[in-house]
N, C-alpha and C positions, 0 to 999 in steps of 0.2 A: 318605687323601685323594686319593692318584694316581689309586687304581683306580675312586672317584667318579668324576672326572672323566672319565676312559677310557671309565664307561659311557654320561655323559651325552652324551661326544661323538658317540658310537656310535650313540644316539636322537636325536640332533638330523640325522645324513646322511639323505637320502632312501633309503625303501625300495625301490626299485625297481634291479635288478642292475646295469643298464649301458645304455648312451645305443645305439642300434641293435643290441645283443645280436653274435654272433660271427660272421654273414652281414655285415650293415649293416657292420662295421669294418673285413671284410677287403676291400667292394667299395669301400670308398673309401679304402684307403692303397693297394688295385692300380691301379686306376684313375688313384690320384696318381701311383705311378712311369710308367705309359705315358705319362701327360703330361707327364712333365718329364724323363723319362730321358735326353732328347739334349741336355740343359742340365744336367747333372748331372755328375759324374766317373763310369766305367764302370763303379766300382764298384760302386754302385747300383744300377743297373739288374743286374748279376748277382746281384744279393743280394735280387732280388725275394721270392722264398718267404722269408727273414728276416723282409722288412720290414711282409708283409701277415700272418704268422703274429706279428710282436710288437705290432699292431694289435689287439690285443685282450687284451695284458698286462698292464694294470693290472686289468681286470678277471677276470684269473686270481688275482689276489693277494687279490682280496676272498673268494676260496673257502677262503681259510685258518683264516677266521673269525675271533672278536675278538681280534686281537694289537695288540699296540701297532705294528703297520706297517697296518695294515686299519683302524685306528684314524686314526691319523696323514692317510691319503691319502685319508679319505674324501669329503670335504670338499672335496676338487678335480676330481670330477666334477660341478660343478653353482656355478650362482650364482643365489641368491633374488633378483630386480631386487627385488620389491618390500618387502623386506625393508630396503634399501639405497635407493633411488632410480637416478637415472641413473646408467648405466654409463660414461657420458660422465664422469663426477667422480671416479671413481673412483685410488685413488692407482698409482703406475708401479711400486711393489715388494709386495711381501707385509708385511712387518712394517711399513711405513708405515701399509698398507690397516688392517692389524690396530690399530697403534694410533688410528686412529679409529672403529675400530668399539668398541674400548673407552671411546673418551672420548665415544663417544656412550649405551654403557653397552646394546650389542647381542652376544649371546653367539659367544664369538670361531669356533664353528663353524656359525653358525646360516647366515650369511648362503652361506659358500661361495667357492672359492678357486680357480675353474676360468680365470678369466685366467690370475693367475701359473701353474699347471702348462701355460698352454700357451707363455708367453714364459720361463719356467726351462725348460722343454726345449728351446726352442729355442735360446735360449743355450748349453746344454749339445752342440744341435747343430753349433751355428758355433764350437764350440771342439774338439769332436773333428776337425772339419773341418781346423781350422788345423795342429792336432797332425798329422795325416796331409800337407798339404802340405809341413811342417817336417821332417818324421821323417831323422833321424839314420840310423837302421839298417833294414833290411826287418821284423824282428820290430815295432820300433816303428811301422814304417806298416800292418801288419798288427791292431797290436793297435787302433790308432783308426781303422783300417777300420772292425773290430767294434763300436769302441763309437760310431761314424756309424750305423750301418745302425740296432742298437739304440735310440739315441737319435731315430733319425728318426720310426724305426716308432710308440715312446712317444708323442713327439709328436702323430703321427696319429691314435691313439684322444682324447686329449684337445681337438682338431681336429674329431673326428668327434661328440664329445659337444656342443660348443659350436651345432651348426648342428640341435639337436635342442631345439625349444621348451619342453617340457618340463622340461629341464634348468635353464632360467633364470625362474626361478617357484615359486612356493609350491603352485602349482596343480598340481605335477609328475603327481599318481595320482589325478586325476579335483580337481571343482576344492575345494579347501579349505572344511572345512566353517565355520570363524572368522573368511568373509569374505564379502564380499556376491555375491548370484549373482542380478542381475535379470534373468540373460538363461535362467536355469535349465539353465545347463550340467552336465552329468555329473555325478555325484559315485561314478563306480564306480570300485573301487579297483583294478582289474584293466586299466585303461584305459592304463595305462604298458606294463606287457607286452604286450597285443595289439598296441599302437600299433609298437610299435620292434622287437617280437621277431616273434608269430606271425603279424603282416601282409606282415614283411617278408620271412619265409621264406616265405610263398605264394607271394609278390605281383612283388615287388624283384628283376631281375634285371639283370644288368651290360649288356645292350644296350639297354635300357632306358636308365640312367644315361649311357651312354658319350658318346651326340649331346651331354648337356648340359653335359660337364665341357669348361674352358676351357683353353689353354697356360697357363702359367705367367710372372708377371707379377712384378717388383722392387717389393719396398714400402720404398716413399722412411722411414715412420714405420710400426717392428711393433708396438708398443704402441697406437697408432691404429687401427691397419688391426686389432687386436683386440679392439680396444671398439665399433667399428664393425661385424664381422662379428656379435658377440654380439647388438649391440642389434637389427641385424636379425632377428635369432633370435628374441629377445623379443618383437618385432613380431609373429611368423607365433602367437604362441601363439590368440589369440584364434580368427584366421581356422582354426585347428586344432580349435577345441571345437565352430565354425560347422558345419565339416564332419564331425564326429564327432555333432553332432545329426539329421546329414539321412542317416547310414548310409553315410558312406562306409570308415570303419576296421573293418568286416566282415571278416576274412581266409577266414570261407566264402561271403559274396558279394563279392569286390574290385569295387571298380567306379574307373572314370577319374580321379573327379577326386582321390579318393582316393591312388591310386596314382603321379600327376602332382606330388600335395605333395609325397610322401616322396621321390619320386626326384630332385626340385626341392634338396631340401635334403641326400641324401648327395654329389648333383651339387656342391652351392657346397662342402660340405665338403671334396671329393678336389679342388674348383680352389683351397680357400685351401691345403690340404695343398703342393699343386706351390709356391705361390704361396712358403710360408715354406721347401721346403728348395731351391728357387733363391734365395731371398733370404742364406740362412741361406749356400750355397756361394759367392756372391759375397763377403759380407762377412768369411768368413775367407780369402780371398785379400788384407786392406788392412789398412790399420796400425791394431792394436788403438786402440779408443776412450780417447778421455781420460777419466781415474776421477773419478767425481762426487764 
């Protein structure tokens, strides 16, 4: 019965490898540290090559192929809106989420679980954080150095997945064929990869992105500021397939406005990236929260 389910979970993740492919992840967790390194503790910013090379760690672990951990994490690169409805409703933990998506009787990897991996790593990051402000001995502020930089980096691919429309959609590889398409958008199933991998390794380059990424900014609510980053995500899918009609995800003809999207949107992802690990280093400097 286990290994049923193993499979079916397995068929219900989206096909498509990873949300901007191994370019797109590392310019925007680099990009993140230039932007917030002077809000950071030091040790961040010299842990840069860590944190732009574990940007793209989760999606090293899908090459393992179907294990019960490939299995397990699949499901957190990606949220169906439409599967769910508003992201706005959505519950503040994982197993809350989960049990309504069973008492609504919606298969518990169908919908997608790409909030929680980005607010559990970030909790994970404000507690390495704190570990290291606290540390007893040098070995112990050593060892939650590493597992900050680690954790940041994780963060960031999941960060980096969320500002990729695709991601939050059923429409993820051109658009679904079990739903309505008045506008006769795509339905090529290769439309993921070009879009996020072989456009962006033409196309995408860091001075490009760098004018549009922003300082780093305290967010008063991060479970807000991540249903709100998402929905905007969701927003751009449509304006996504608009341009994908008139030719502009060509990676042998790039053309502007094209190029303008995608840079548009690894930009907000390296500015929420800054955004959550200055939030993240503030709040393990203050007195743990009260337990729900």
């Amino acid at each position: 019965m286990r290994s049923i389910l193993a499979s079916w979970l397995l068929l219900m993740a989206p096909l498509s490898a990873a949300a901007w492919e191994q370019k797109g992840h590392a310019i925007i967790n680099r990009l993140a540290i230039e932007a917030a390194a002077s809000k950071l503790p030091e040790f961040m910013n010299a842990s840069r090559e860590q944190l732009i090379y574990n940007g793209f760690e989760p999606d090293r672990w899908r090459r393992e192929g179907q294990t019960p951990m490939t299995i397990g994490f699949a499901p957190d690169h990606f949220f169906d809106s439409e599967r769910w409805g508003s992201i706005a409703s959505i519950e503040p933990d994982r197993y809350s989420f989960m049990e309504k998506l069973a008492a609504r009787k919606i298969g518990l990897a169908r919908v997608g679980y790409l909030p929680y991996a980005i607010v559990e790593n970030y909790g994970r990051l404000v507690n390495a954080f704190r570990f290291w402000r606290n540390a007893k001995t040098p070995a112990d502020r050593e060892s939650a150095r590493a597992n900050a930089v680690f954790y940041a980096g994780v963060l960031g691919h999941y960060v980096g997945d969320g500002s990729q429309p695709l991601h939050l959609s059923v429409h993820y590889n051109g658009w679904a064929d079990n739903r309505p398409n008045p506008k006769n958008y795509t339905k090529d199933r290769r439309l993921h990869s070009r879009y996020e991998g072989a456009y962006v390794d033409t196309t995408i380059e860091i001075a490009t992105v760098k004018p549009k990424v922003q300082a780093p900014q305290r967010l008063n609510d991060v479970f807000g500021a991540i249903q709100q980053y998402l929905i905007q995500s969701f927003a751009e899918l449509e304006p996504l397939y608009d341009l994908e009609k008139s030719g502009e995800f060509n990676p042998d003809q790039p053309r502007s406005k094209g190029t303008d999207f995608i840079a548009n949107e690894i930009a907000r992802a390296a500015t929420m990236l800054g955004n959550f690990w200055y939030t993240a280093w503030l709040e393990s400097g203050e007195p743990l929260p009260v337990p729900r």
